[in-house]
C-alpha positions as CSV (number, residue, x, y, z in Angstrom):
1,X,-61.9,78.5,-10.3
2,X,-61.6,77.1,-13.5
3,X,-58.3,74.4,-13.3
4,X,-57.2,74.6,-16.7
5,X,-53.7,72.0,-15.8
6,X,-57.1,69.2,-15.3
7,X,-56.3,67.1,-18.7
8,X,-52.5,67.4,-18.1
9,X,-52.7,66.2,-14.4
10,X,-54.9,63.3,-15.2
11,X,-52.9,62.1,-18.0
12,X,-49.5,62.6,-15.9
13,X,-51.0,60.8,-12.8
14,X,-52.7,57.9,-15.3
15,X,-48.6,57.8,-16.5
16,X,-47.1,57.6,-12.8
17,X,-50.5,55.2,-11.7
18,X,-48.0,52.5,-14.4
19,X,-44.8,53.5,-13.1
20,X,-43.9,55.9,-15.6
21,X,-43.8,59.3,-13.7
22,X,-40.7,61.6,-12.8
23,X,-40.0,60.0,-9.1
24,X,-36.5,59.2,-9.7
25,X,-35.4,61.2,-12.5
26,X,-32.2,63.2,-12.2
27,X,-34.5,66.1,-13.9
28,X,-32.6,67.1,-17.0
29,X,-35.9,68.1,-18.4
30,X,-35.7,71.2,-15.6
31,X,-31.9,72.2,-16.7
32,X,-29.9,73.9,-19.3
33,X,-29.3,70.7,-21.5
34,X,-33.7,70.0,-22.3
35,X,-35.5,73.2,-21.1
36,X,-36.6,76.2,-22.8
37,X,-40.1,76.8,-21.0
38,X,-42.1,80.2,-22.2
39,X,-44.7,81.0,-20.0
40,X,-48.1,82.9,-20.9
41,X,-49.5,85.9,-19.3
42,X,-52.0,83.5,-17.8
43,X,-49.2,81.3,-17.3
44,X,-47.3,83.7,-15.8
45,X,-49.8,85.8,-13.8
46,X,-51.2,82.6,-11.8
47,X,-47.5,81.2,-10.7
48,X,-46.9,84.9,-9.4
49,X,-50.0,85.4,-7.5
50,X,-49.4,81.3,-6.0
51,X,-45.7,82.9,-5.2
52,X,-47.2,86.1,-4.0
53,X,-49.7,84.0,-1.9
54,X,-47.6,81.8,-0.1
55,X,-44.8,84.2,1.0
56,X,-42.5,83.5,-1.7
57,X,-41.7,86.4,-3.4
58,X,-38.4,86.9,-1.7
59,X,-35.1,88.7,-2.1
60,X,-33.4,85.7,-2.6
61,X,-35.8,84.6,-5.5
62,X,-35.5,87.6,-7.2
63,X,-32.0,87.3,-7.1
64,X,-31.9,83.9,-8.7
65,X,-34.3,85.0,-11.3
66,X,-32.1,87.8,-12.2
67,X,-29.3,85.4,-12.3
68,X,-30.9,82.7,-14.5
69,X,-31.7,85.9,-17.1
70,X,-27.7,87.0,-16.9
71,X,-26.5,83.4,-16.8
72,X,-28.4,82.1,-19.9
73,X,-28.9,85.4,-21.7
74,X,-32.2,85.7,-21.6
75,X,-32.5,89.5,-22.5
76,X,-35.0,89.8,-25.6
77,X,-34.1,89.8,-28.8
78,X,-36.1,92.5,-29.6
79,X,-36.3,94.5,-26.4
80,X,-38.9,97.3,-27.1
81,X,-41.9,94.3,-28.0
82,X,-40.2,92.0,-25.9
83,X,-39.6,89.2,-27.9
84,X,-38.0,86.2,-26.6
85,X,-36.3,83.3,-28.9
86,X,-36.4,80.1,-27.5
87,X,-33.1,79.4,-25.5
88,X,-32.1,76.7,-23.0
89,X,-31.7,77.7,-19.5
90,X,-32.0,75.8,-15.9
91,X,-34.9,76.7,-14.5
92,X,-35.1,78.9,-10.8
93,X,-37.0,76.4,-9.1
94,X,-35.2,73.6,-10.0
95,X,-33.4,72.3,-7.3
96,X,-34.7,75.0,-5.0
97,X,-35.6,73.3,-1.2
98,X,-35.8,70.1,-2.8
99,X,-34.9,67.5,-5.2
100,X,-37.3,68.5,-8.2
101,X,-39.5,70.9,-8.7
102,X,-41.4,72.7,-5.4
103,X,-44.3,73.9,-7.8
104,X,-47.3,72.0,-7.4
105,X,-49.3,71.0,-10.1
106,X,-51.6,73.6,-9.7
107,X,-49.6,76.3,-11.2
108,X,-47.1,74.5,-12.8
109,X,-46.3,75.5,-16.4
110,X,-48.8,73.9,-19.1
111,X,-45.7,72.6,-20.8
112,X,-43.8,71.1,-18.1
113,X,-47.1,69.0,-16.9
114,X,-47.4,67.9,-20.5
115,X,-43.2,66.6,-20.6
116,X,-43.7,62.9,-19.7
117,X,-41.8,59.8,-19.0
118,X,-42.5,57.3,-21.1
119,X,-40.4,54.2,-19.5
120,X,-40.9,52.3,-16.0
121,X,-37.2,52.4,-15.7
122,X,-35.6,54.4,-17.9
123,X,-35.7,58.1,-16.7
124,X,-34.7,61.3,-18.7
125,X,-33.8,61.6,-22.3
126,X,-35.2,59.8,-24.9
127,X,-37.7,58.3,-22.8
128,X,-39.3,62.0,-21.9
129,X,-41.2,63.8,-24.6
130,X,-43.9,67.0,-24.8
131,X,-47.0,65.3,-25.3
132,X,-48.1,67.9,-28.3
133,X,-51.9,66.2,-28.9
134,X,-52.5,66.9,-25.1
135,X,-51.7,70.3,-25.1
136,X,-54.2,71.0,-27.7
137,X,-56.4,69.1,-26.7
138,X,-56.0,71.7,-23.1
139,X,-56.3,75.0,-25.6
140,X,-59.4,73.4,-27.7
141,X,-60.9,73.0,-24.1
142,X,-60.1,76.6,-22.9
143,X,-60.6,78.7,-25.9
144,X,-61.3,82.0,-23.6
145,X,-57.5,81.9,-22.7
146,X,-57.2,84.2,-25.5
147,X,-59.1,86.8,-24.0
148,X,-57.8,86.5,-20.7
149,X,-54.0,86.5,-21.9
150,X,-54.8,89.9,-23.5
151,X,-56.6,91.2,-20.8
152,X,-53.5,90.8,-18.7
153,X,-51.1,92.2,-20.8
154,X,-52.9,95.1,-21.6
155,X,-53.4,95.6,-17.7
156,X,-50.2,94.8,-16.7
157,X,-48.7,97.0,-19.8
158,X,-46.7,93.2,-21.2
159,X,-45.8,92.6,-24.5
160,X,-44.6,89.5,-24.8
161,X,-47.3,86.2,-26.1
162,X,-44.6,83.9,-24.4
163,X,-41.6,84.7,-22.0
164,X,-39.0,82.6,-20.1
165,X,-40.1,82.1,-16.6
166,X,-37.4,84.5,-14.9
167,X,-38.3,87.1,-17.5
168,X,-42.0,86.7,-17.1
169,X,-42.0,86.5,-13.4
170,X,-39.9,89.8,-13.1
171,X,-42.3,91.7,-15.3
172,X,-45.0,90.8,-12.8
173,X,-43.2,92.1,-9.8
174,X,-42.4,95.1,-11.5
175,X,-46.1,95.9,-12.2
């Protein structure tokens, strides 16, 4: 399996390995005030099928999606193509069992691997940014991601280039 989160792992650990990871970070970068996370189809399909593979697809978690989407207003803008504008929102697995996030890196959203501390001490805010030149660099090293992201929505019948993560995660459990 290709790991295409690789060059955003390595640069995050190389970033904790000098004491600038997320380990005690009140994670505003995960709530309404800093995130606004759109997911894929790629994205999206392989954090449903982890979810899917490790018992996680609950009732419970669909009700919190569907609570995130009421919550923030997260219906699209333009409902019959789906399109999403970027809004804030807290995301569903913030928090969830545990301080942080329970995702592991493996299926993690590109963007929140690439939102990095950037201070030993300071945590949150201005000291976090989206490191832009290493997600490119990730798309320049997986150009088929292209293919593949409209490969799944044609065969899971999805419109959207880019969805919240509620929104995009429902559409999966629908299909």
């Amino acid at each position: 399996m290709v790991n295409r989160r690789e060059i955003l792992i390595q640069h995050m650990e190389a970033l904790e390995a000098r004491g600038m990871g997320c380990l005690g970070c009140k994670g505003t970068c995960c709530t309404f005030e800093a995130n606004s996370m759109l997911l894929t189809p790629l994205e999206a399909h392989e954090l449903f099928t982890f979810l899917q593979s490790s018992g996680q697809l609950t009732p419970e978690l669909k009700a919190k999606l569907e609570a995130t989407i009421t919550t923030y207003r997260l219906e699209p803008k333009y409902p019959k193509t789906r399109s999403y504008l970027r809004k804030t929102y807290t995301c569903p697995f913030f928090g969830h069992m545990e301080l942080g996030c329970p995702l592991p890196r493996e299926v993690k959203p590109y963007g929140c691997l690439a939102f990095d501390s950037h201070h030993v001490d300071l945590k949150a805010s201005e000291h976090c940014f989206s490191e832009i030149e290493i997600l490119e660099e990730r798309e320049r090293l997986h150009p088929e991601e292209k293919e593949l992201n409209e490969k799944i929505q044609k065969d899971f019948n999805i419109f959207w280039e880019k969805s919240p993560i509620p929104n995009a995660l429902l559409d999966f459990w629908k299909n």
